[in-house]
C-alpha positions in Angstrom: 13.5 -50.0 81.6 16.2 -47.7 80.8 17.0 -49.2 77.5 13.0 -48.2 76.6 13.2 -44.6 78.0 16.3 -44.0 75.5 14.4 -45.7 72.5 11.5 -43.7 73.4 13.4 -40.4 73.0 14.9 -41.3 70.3 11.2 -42.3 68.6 10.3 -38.6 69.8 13.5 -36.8 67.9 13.2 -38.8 64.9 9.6 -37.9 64.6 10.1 -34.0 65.1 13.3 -34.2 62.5 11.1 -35.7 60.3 7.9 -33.3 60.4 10.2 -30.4 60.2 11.7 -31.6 56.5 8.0 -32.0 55.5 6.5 -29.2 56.9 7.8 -26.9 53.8 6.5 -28.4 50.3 9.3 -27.9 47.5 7.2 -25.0 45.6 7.1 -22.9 48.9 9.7 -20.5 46.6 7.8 -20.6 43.6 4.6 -20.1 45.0 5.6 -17.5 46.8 7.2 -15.6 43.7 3.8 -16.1 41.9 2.0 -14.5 44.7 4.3 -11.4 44.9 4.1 -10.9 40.6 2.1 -7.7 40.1 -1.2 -8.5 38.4 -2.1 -6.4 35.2 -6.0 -6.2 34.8 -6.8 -5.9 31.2 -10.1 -4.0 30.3 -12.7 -5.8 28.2 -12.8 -2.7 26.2 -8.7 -2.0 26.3 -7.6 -1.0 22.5 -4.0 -0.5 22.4 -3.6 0.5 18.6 -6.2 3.1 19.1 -7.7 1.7 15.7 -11.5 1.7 17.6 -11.6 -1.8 17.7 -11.1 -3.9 20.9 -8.2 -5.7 21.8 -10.4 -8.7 22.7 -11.5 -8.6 19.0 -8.6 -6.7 17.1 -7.0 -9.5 14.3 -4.2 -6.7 13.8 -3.2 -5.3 17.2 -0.3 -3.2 15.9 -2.4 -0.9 12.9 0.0 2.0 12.6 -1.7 5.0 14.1 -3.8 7.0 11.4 -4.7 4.0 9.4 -8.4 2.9 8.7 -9.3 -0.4 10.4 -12.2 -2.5 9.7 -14.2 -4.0 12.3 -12.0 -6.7 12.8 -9.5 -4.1 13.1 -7.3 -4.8 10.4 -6.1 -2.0 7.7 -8.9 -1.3 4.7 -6.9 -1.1 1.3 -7.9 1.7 -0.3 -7.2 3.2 -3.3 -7.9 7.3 -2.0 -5.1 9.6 -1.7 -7.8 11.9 0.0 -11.2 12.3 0.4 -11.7 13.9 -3.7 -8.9 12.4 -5.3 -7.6 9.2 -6.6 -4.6 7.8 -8.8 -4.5 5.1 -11.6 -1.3 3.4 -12.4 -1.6 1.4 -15.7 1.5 -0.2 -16.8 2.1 -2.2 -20.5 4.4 -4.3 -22.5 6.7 -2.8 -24.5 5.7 -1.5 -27.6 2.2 -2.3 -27.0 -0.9 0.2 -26.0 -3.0 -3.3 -24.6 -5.2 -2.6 -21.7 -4.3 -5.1 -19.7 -7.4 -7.3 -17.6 -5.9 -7.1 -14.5 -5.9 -3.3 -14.7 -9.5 -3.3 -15.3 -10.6 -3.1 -11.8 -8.5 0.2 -11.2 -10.3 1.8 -14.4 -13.4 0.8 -12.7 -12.6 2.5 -9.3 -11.5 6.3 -11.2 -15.1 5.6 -12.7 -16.8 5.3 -9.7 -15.3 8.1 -8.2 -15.8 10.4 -10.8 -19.8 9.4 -10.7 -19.5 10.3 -6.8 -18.9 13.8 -7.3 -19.7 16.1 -10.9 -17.1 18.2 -10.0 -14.1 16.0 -10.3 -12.1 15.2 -13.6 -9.6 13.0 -14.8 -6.1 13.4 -16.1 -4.4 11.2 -17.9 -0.3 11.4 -19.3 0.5 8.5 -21.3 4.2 7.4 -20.8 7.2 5.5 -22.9 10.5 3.9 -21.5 13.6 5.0 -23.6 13.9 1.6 -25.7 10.3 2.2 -26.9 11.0 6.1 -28.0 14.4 4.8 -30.1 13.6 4.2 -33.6 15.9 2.4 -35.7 16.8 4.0 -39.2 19.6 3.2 -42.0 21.9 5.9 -43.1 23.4 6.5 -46.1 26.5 4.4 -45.5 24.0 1.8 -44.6 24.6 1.7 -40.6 21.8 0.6 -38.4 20.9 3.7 -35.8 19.0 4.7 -33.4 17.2 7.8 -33.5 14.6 9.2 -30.8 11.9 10.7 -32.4 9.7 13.2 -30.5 6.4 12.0 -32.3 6.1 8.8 -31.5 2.6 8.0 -31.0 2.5 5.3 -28.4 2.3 7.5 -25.4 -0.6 8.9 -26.9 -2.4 5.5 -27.9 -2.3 4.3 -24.4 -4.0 7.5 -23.0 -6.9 7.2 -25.7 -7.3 3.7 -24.7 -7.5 4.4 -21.2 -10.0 7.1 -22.1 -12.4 5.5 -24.4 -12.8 2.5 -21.0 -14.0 5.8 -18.8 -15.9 6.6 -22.2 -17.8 3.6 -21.9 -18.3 3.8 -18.5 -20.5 6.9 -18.5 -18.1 9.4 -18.1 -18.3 12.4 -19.9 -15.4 13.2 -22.6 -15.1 16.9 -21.5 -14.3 15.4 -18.1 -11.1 13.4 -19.5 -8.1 15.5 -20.2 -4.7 13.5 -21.9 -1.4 14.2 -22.4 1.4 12.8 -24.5 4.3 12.6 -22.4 6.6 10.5 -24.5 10.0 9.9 -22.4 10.0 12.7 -20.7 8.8 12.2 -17.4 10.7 8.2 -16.6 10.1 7.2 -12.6 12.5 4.5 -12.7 16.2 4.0 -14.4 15.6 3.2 -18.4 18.9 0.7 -18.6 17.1 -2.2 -17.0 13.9 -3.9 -18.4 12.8 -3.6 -15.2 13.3 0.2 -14.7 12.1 0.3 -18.4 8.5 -2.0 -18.1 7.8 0.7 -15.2 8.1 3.6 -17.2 5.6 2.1 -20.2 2.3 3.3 -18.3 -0.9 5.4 -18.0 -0.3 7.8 -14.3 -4.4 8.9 -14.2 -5.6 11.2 -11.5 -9.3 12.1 -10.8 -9.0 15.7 -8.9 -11.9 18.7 -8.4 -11.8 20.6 -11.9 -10.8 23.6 -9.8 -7.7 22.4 -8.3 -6.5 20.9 -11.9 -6.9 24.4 -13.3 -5.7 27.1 -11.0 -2.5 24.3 -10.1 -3.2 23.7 -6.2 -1.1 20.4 -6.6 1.3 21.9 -8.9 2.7 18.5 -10.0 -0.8 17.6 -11.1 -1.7 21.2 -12.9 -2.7 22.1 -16.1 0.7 24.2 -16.5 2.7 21.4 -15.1 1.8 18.7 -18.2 1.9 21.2 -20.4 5.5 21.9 -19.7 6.6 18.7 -20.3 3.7 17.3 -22.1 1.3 17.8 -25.3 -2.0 17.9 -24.8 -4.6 16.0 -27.4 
């Protein structure tokens, strides 16, 4: 009898040592981590970027501030500078004054603005890298050298060609105003045929007629080209 009271008690123990290691499931610290993290709510409407398109929706949630988004909220290329003006940047092969197909669609853009608004025209400088403007001529002892010469006509090809496309596109030829700017006005270093390919262009610029004449953008003015430029 006493032998049955012990193993009873020892049942009893064995039991309450045993519900005690189970009574606290192994995630108790997790869980309890998960339930203390802060919860952040996110409106359905929230739009971080500020680009007026949802977060829910946006395709580009990080559209630098100022930028126009489309409705997917991703950046619109555009081609404006402002709301009445626009560039052209037409670039060539050396020694060549070949309009290019790919720069088509650009020619086509400086049309339709120029439709938009009567009061706009268009400027056009025509451009040479240095290798382009060096002519090569024999002297009397018979040396091969270079020589630059000043009247070179390729700057001036490649602004007429760029004109007669707006031309034929309905825009008027009182509206066009070129300039021959030879090598005098390079963007990028002449000794590479990198540098050089960049300066063999067409810089265009539709701009109101006003702001052209009285020189409100003073590196886009009548008096500006014709410092550096000759007009045709």
């Amino acid at each position: 009898m006493k032998n049955n009271s012990w193993m009873t008690i020892a049942v009893v123990i064995a039991s309450f040592m045993l519900a005690s290691c189970q009574s606290v499931p192994k995630n108790t610290i997790i869980n309890k981590k998960a339930d203390n993290t802060p919860k952040v709510l996110i409106e359905p409407l929230a739009d971080t970027d500020n680009d007026g398109v949802p977060d829910i929706i946006d395709n580009c949630p990080n559209t630098p501030k100022g930028v126009v988004a489309d409705e997917y909220g991703c950046p619109v290329a555009v081609s404006l500078i402002d709301y009445l003006t626009m560039e052209l940047r037409v670039f060539f092969e050396q020694n060549s004054n070949e309009l290019r197909i790919k720069y088509l669609p650009e020619v086509e853009k400086v049309a339709e603005k120029m439709h938009s608004d009567p009061e706009l025209v268009v400027v056009l400088s025509g451009h040479l890298s240095e290798p382009e403007a060096a002519q090569i001529s024999v002297g009397i002892d018979g040396k091969m050298n270079q020589v630059k010469s000043d009247k070179r006509p390729l700057g001036r090809e490649r602004a007429q060609v760029i004109k007669t496309a707006l031309i034929n596109r309905n825009i008027a030829a009182d509206k066009i105003y070129t300039f021959d700017c030879a090598d005098s006005m390079p963007i990028a270093p002449n000794d590479t045929e990198e540098g050089a390919s960049m300066n063999q262009r067409i810089y265009g610029k539709a701009l109101k007629a006003d702001d052209f004449y009285t020189g409100s953008d003073n590196e886009q003015s009548l008096t500006y080209y014709k410092e550096f430029c000759q007009q045709f």
